[in-house]
N, C-alpha and C positions, 0 to 999 in steps of 0.2 A: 618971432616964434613960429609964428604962422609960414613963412620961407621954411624954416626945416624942416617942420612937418612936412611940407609938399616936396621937398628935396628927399625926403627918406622913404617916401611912399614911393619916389618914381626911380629907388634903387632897390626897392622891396619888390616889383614885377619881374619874375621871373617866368617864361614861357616854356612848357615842356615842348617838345614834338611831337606832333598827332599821331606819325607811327606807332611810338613808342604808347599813348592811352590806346589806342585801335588796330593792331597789327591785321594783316589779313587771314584770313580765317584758315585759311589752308597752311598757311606756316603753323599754327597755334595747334595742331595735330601732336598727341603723343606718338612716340617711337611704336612700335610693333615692340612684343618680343620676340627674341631671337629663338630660330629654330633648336630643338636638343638634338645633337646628333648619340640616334638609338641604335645604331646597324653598323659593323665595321666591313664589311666589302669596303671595294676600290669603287664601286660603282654611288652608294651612299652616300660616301665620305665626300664625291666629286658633286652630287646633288645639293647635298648638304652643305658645302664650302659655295657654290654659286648661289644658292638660296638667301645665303646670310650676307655677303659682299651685296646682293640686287639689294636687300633692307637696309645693310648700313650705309650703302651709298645714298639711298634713297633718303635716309632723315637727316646726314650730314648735311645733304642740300638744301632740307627745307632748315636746320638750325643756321645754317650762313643766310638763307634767305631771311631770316627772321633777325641778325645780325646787320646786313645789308640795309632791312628795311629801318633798323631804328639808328643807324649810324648815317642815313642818309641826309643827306642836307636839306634847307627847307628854302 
């Protein structure tokens, strides 16, 4: 009886990824919100569409990077 037990314990450790309890601190950042665009000029509208692409580009990276990290091998 005493074999099973120790045969069921050493199927029962399971090890997470350290990524994944500890990500790095700069992925773990929320998004910004996204600009309102309030002005309809051609010159706004151009301000306003670069502003919002440099942000969403910008947290896309860090959510792959926070992906990346936890799917990483050990």
């Amino acid at each position: 009886m005493g074999v099973i037990v120790l045969m069921l314990t050493a199927c029962s450790n399971l090890t997470a990824p350290s990524m994944v309890n500890n990500p790095p601190a700069n992925l773990m950042q929320p998004c910004p919100d996204l600009p309102v665009l309030t002005a309809s000029t051609g010159s706004d509208v151009l301000l306003w569409s670069v502003q919002t692409v440099y942000l969403y580009r910008d947290c896309a990276a860090r959510h792959q990077g926070l992906i990346d990290a936890i799917e990483q091998p050990e």
